[in-house]
Backbone as numpy.savetxt, mean C-alpha at the origin, in Angstrom:
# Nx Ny Nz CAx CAy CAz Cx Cy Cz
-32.76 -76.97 48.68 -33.60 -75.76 48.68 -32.73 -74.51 48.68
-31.52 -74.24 49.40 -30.61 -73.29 49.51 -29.75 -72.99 48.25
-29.68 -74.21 47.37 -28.78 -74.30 46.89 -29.22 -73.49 45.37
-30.49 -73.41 45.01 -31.16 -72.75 44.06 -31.06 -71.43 44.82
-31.18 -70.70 45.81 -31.53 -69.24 46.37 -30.72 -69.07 46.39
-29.29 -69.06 46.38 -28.06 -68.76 46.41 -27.16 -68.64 44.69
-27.54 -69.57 43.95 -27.42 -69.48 42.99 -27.86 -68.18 41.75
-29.69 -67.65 42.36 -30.14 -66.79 41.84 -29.28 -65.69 42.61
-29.14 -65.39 43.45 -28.87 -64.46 44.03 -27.40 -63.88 43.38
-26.77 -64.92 43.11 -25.50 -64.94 42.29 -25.09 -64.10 41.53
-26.46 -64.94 40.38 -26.28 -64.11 39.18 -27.49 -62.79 38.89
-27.96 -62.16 39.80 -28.88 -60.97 39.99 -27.64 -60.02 40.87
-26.45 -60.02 41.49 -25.50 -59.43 42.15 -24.69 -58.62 41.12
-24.29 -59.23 40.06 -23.51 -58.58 39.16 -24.26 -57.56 38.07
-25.75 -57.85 37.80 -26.49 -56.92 37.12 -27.12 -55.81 38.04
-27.26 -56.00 39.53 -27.32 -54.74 39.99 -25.92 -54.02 40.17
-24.79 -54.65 40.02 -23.66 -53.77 40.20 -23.69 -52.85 38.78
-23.78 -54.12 37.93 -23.86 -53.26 36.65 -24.59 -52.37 36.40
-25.99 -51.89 36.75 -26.85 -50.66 36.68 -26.38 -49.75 37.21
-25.93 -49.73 38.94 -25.23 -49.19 39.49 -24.08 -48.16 38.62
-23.42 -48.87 38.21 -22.35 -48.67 37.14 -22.49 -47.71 35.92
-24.17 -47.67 35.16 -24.27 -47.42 34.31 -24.96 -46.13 34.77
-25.92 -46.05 35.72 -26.13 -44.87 36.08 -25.44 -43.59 36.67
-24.03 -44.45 37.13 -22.83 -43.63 37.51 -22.03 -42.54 36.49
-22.09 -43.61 35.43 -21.23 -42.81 34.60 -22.47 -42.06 33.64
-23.91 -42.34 33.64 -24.69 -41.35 32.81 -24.55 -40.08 33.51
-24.57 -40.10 34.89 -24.53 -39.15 36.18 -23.26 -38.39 35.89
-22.10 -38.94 35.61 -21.33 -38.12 35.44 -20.89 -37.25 34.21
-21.76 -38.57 33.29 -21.38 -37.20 32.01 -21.99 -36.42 32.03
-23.67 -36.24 32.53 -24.33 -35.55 32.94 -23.65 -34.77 33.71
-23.06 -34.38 34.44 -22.07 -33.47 35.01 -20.87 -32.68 34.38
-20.57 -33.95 33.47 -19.19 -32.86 32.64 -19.80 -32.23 31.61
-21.05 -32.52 30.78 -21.49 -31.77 30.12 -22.11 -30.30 30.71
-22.53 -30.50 31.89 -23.38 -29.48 32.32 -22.10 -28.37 33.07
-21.17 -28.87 33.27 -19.75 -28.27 33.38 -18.95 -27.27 32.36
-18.78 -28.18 31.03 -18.72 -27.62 29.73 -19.89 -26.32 29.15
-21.05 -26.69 29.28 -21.98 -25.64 28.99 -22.04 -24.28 29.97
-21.08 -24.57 31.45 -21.23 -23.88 31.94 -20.02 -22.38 31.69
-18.88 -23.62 31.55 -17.62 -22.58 30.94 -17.55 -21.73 29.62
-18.14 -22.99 28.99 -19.00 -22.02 27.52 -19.60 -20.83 27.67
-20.49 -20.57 28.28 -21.18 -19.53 28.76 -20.68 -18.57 29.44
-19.65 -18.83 30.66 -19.31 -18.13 31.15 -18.23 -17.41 30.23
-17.46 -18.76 29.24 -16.72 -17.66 28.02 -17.05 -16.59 27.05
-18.72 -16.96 26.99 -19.25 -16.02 25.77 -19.66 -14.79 26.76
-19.97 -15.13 27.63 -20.26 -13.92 28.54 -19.33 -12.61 28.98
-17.72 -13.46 29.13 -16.93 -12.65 29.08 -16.39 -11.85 28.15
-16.32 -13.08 26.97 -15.99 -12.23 25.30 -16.70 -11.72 24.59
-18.33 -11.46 24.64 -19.37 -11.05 24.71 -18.85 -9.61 24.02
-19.12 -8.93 25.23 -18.29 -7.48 25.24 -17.17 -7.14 24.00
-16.31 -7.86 23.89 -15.30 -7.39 22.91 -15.66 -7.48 21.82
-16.57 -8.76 21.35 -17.07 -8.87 20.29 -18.19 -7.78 20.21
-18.60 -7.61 20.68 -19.37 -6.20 20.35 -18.68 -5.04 20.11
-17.47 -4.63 20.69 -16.93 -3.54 20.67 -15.53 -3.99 19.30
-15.50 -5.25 18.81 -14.74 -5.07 17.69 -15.56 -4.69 16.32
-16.71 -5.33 16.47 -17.51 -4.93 15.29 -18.08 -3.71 15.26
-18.25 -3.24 16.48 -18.30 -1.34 16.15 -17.02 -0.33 15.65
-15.96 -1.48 15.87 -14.59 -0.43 15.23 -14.78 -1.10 13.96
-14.86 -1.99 13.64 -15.17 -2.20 11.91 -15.78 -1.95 11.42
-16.86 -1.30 12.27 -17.90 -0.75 10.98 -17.65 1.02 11.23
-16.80 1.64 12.34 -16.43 3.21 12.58 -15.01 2.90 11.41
-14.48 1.77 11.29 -13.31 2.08 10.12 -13.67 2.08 8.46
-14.72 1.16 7.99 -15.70 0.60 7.13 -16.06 2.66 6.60
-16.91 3.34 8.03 -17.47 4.40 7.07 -16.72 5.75 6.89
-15.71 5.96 7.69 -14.27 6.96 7.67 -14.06 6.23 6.44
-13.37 4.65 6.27 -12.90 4.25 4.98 -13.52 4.84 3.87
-15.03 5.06 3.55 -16.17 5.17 2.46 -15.68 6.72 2.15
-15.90 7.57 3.48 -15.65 8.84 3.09 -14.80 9.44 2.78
-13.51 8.95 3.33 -12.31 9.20 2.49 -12.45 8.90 1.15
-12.52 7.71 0.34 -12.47 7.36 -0.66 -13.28 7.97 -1.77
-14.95 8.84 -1.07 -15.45 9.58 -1.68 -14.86 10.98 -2.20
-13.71 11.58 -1.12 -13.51 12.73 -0.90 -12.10 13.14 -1.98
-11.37 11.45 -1.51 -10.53 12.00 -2.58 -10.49 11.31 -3.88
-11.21 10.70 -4.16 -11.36 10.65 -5.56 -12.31 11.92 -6.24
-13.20 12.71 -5.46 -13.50 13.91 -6.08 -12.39 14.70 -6.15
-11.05 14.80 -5.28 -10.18 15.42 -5.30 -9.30 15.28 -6.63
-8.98 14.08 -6.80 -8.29 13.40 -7.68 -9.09 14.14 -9.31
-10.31 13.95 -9.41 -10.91 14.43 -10.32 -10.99 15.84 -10.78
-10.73 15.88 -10.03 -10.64 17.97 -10.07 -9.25 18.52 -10.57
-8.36 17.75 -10.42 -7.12 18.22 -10.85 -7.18 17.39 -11.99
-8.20 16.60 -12.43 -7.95 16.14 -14.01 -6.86 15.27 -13.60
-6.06 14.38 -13.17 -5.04 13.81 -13.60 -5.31 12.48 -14.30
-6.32 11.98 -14.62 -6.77 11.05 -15.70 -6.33 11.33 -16.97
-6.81 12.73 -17.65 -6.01 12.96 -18.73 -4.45 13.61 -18.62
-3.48 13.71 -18.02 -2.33 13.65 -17.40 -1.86 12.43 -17.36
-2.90 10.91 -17.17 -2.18 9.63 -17.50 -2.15 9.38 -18.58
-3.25 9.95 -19.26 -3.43 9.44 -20.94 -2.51 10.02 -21.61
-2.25 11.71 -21.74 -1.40 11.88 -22.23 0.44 11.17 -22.41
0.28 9.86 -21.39 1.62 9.39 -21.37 1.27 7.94 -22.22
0.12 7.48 -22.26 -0.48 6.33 -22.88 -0.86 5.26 -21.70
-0.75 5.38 -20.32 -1.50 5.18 -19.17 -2.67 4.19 -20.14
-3.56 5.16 -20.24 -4.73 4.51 -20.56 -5.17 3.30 -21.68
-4.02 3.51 -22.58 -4.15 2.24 -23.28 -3.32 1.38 -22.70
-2.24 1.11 -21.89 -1.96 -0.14 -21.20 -3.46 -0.83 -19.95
-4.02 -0.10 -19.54 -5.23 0.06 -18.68 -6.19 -0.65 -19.70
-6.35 -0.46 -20.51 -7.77 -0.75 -21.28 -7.21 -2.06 -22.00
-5.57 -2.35 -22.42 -5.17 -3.63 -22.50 -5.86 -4.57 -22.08
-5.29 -3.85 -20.39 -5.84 -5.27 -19.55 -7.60 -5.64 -18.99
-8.20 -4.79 -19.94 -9.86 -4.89 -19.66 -10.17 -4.06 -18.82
-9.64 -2.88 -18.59 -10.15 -2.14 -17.10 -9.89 -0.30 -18.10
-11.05 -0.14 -17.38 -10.50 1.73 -17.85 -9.95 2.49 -16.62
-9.50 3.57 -17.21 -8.55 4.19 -16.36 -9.48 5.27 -15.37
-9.16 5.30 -14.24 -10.15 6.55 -13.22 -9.20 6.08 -12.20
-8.10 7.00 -11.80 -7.19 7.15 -10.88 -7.61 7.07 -9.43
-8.71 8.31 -9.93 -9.94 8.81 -8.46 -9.89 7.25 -7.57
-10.59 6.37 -8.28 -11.16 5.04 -7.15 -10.22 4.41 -7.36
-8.58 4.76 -8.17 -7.91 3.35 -7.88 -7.38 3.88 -6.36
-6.99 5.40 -6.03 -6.21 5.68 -5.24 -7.05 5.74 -3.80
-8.48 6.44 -4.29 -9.63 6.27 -3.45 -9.85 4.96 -2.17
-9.82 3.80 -3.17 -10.12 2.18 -2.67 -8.31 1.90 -2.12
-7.59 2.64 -2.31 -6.52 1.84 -1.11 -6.43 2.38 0.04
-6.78 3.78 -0.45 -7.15 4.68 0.97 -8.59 4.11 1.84
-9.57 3.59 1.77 -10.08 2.76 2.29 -10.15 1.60 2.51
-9.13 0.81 2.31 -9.22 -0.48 2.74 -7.88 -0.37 3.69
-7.39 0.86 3.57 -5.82 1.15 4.11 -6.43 1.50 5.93
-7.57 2.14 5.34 -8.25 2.49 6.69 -9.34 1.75 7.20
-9.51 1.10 6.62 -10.32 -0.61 7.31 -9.35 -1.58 7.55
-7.95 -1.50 7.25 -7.10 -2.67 7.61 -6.73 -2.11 9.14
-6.64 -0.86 9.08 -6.11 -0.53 10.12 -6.92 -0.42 11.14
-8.41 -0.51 11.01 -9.46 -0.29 12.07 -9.27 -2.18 12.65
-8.78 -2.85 11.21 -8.80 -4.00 11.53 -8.14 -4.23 12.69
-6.96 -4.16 12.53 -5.53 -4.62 13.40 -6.19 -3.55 15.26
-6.69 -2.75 14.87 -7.32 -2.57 16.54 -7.91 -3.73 17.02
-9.64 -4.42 15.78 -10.45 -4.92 16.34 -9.94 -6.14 16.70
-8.50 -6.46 15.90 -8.47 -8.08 15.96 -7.41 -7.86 17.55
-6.95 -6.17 17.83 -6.23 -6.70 19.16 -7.42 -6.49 20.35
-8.15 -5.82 19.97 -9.36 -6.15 20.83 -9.63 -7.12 21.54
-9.87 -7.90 20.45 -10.03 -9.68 20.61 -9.03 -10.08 21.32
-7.92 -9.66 21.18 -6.48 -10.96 21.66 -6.00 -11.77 21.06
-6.40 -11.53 19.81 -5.92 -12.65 18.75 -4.21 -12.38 18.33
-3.11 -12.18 19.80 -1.90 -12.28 19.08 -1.15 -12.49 17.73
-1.20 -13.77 17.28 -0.50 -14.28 16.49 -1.20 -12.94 14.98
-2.34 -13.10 15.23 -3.05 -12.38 13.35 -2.90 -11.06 13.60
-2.75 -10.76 14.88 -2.57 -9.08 15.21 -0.87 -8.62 14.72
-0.32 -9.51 15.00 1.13 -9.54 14.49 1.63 -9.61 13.12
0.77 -10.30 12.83 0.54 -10.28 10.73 -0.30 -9.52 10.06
-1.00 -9.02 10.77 -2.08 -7.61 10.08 -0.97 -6.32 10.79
-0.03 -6.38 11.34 0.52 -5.09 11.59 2.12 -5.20 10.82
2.08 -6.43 10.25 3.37 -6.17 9.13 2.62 -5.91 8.02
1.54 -6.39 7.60 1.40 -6.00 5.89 0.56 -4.59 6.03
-0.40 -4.44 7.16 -0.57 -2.83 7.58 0.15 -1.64 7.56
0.94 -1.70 8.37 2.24 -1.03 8.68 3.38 -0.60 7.51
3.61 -1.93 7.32 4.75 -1.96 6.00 4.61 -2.09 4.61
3.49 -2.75 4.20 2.87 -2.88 3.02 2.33 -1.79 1.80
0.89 -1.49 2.75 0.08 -0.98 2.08 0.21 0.49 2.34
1.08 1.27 3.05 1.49 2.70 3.19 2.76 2.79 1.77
3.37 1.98 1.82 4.35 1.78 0.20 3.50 1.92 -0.69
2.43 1.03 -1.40 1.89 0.76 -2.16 1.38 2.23 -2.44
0.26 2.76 -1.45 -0.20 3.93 -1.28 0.73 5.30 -1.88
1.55 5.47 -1.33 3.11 6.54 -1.50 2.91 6.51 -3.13
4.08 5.13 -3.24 3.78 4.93 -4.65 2.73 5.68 -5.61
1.57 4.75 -5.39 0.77 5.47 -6.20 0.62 7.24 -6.58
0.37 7.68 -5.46 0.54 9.10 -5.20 1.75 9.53 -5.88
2.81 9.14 -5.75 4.22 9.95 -6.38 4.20 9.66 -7.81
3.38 8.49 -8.47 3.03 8.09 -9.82 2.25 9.64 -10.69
1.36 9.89 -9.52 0.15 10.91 -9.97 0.83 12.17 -10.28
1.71 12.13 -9.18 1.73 13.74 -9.13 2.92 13.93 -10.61
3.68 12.60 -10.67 4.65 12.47 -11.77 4.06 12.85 -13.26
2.66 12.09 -13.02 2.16 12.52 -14.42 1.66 13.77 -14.44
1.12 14.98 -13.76 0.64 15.96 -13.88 1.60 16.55 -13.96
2.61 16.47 -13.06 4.28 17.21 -12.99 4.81 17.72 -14.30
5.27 16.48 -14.69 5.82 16.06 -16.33 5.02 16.70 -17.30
3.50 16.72 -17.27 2.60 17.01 -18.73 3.08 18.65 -18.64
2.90 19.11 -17.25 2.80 20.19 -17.19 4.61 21.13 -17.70
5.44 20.24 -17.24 7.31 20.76 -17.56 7.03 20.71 -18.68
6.33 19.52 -19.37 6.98 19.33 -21.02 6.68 20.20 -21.65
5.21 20.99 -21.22 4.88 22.10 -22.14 5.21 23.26 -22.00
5.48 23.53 -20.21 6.10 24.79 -19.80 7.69 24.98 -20.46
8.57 24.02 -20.69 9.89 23.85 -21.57 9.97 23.69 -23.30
8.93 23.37 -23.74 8.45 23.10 -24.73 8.34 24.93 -25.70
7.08 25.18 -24.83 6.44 26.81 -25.01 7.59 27.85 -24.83
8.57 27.53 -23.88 9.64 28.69 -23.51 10.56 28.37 -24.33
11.05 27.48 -24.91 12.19 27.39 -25.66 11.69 27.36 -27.18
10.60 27.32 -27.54 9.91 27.83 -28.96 10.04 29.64 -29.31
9.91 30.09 -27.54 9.86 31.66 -27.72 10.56 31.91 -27.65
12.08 31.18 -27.84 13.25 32.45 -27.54 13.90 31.40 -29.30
12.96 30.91 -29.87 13.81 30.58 -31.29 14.49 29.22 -31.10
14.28 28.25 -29.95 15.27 26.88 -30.01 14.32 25.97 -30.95
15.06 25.47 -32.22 14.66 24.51 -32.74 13.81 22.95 -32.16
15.02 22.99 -31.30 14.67 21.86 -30.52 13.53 21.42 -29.06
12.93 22.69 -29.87 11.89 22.74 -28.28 11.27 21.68 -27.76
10.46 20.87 -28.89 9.92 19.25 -28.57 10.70 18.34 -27.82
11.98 18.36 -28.42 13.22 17.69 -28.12 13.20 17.99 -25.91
13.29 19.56 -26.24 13.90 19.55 -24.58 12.68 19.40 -23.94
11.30 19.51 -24.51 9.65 18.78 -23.70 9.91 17.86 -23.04
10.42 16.47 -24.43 10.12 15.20 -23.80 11.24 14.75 -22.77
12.32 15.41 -22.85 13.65 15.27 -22.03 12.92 15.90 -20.89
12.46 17.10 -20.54 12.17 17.41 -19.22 10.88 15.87 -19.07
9.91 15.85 -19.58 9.25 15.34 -19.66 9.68 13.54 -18.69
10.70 12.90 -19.46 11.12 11.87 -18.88 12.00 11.87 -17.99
12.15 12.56 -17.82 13.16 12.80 -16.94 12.73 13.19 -15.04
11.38 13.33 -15.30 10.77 13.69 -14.10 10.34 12.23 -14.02
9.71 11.72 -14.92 9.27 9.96 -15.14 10.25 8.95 -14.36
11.35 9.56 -14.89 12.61 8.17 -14.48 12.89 8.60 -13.06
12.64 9.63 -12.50 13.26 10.09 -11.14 11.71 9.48 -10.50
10.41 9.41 -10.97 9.69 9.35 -10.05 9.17 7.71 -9.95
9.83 6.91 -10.92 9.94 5.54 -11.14 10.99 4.90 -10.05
12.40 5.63 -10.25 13.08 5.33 -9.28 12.77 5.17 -7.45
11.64 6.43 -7.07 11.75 6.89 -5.96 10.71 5.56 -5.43
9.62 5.57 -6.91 8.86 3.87 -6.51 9.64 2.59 -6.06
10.57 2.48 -6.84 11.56 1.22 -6.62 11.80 1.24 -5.47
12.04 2.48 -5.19 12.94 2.92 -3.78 11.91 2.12 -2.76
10.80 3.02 -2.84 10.09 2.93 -1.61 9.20 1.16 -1.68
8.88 0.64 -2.86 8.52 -0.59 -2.60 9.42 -1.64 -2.37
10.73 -1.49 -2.04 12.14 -1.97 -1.89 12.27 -3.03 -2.77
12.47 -2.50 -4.72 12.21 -3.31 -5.54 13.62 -2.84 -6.37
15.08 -3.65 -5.59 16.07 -3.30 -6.45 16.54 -1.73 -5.95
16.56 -1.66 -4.52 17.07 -0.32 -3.79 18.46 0.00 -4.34
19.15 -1.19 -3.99 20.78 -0.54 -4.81 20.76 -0.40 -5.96
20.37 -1.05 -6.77 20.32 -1.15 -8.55 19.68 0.34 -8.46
18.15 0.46 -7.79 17.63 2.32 -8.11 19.26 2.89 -7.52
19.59 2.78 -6.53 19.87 4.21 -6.35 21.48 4.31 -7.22
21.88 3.18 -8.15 22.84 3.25 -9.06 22.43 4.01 -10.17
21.50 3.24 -10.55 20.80 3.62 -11.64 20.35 5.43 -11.51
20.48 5.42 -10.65 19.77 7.38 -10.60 21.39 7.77 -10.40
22.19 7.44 -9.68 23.64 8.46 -9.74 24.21 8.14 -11.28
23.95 7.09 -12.18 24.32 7.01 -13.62 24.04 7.85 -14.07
22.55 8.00 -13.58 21.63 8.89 -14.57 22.17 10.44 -14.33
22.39 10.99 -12.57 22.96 11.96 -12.69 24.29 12.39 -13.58
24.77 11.63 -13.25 26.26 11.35 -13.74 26.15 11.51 -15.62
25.59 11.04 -16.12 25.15 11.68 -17.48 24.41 12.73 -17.89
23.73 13.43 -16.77 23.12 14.03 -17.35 24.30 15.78 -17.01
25.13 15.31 -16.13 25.81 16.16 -16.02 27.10 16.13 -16.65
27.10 15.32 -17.33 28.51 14.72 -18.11 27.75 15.69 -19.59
26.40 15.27 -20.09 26.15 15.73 -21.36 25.97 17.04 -21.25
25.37 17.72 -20.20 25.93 19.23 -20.34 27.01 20.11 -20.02
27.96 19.39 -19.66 29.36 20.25 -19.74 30.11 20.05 -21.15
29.99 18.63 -21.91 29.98 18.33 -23.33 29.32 19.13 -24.38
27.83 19.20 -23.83 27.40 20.51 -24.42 28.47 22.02 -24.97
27.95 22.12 -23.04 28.29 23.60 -22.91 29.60 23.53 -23.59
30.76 22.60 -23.63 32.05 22.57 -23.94 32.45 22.81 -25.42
31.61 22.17 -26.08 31.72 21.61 -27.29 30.49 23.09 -28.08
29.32 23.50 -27.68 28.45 24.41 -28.43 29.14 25.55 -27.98
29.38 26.00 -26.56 29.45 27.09 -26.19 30.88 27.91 -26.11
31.67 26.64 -27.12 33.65 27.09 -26.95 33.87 28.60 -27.65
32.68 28.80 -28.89 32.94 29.98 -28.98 32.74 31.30 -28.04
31.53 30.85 -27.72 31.02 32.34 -26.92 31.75 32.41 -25.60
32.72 31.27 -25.34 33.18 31.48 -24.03 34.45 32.32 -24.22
34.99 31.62 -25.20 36.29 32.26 -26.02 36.20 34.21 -26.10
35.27 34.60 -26.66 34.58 35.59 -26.75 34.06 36.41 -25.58
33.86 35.60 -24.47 33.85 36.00 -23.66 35.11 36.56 -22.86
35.39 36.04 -22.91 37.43 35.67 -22.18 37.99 36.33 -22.83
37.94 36.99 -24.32 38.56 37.58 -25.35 38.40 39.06 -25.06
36.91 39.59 -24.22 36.39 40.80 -24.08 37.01 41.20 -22.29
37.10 40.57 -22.12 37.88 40.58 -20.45 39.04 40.71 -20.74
39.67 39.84 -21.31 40.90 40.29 -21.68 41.50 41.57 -22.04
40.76 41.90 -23.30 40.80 43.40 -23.59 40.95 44.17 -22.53
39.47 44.00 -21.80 39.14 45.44 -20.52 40.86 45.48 -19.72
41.17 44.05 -19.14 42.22 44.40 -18.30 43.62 45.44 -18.79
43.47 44.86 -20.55 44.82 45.29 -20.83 44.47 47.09 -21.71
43.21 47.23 -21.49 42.97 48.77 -21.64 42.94 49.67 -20.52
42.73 49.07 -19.48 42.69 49.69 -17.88 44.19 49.92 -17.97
45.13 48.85 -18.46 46.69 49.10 -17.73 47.11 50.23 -18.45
C-alpha cells in the first residue's frame, strides 16, 4: 500500500519543483524587462530636453541660412557679375555640363548650408555626440570656409578683369597705342592667373607649385619689361642722358 504513495509522490516532486522554476524565471524577466523600460524612460526623459533644443538650433540655422542666401544672391545680381562670367566664356563651360550659369544661388546655397552646417556642429554638440562633433568641425571649419573664399575671389576676379581690360584697353587707344587690345587681355589675364593662384593657395591644391608658379610669373613679367623698356626705350633714354648732359656742360 505504501509502496504506490511513495512512488506517486516521487514523481509529482520534480514537476512542482519544475513550475516553481518556471514561474521564477517568468518573474524575473518580468523584472528585467520592467527594469529596462524603466531606464529607457528615464533616458528619454533626460535627453528629452536636448533633443528639443537641438532641433530648434536647426531650424534657427535652416532660416538665417534661407535669408542669407536670399540676400546675397540679390546682392550678387545687382552687380551683374553673371555677365562678367560670360564675358570670359564661364557660361558655356556651365551650360556644357547641363546647368546654366546664376552665380547669385551658386554662392547664395554655400552660404547657407555653410550656416546650417554650422548650426549643425552646435546641435550635434548639444547632443554629445563626440566622435561626429569632431568630424563636422573639420569639414566645417576647414572645408567649406575655403570653398566659400574661393568662390568669392573667382567673382570679384571676373568683374575685376572685365572691368581693367576695358579701363586699359580705352586708355591706351586714347593716347594712340596700337596695341590697346593686346594690353586689355594682358591686364585682363593677368588678374585671372593671380586670382587662380590665390584659389590653389587657399584650397591647398599644389601650395608650393602656386606659389612658384606666381614668383615665375613675377619674375617674367618683370624680366619682359625692363627688355621692353631696354630694348624700345634705348633711344629716348639716350636722349634723355644726351639733354642732361648738355645742361651740366653749359652750366660749367
Amino acid at each position: 500500500m505504501y509502496e504506490p504513495i511513495a512512488a506517486v509522490a516521487a514523481t509529482t516532486a520534480p514537476q512542482m519543483v519544475d513550475g516553481t522554476g518556471a514561474l521564477r524565471i517568468l518573474s524575473d524577466s518580468g523584472e528585467a524587462l520592467t527594469t529596462s523600460f524603466e531606464t529607457i524612460a528615464a533616458g528619454v526623459y533626460l535627453y528629452a530636453p536636448r533633443i528639443i533644443i537641438a532641433v530648434l538650433i536647426l531650424v534657427l540655422g535652416w532660416v538665417i541660412g534661407a535669408f542669407l542666401e536670399r540676400a546675397v544672391r540679390e546682392v550678387i545680381r545687382s552687380l551683374k557679375m553673371d555677365r562678367a562670367l560670360s564675358n570670359v566664356g564661364v557660361d558655356e563651360l556651365v551650360s556644357h555640363a547641363g546647368m546654366q550659369l546664376n552665380s547669385g544661388s551658386f554662392i547664395g546655397g554655400l552660404i547657407k548650408w555653410f550656416i546650417i552646417a554650422v548650426f549643425l556642429v552646435a546641435a550635434v554638440n548639444v547632443l554629445g555626440l563626440t566622435e561626429l562633433n569632431a568630424f563636422l568641425n573639420v569639414i566645417v571649419l576647414s572645408f567649406l570656409p575655403n570653398i566659400i573664399i574661393s568662390a568669392l575671389v573667382l567673382m570679384i576676379a571676373a568683374v575685376l578683369s572685365d572691368v581693367t581690360q576695358r579701363l586699359v584697353y580705352f586708355s591706351a587707344k586714347g593716347t594712340g597705342v596700337k596695341s590697346a587690345h593686346l594690353l586689355g587681355l594682358i591686364a585682363k589675364w593677368a588678374i585671372w592667373i593671380f586670382a587662380l593662384l590665390v584659389v590653389m593657395n587657399q584650397l591647398r591644391i599644389g601650395a608650393e607649385f602656386a606659389q612658384i608658379l606666381f614668383t615665375g610669373i613675377v619674375f617674367m613679367v618683370a624680366l619682359a619689361g625692363g627688355l621692353a623698356f631696354g630694348l624700345g626705350g634705348r633711344d629716348w633714354a639716350a636722349g634723355v642722358l644726351g639733354r642732361v648732359s648738355d645742361e651740366l656742360d653749359g652750366r660749367k
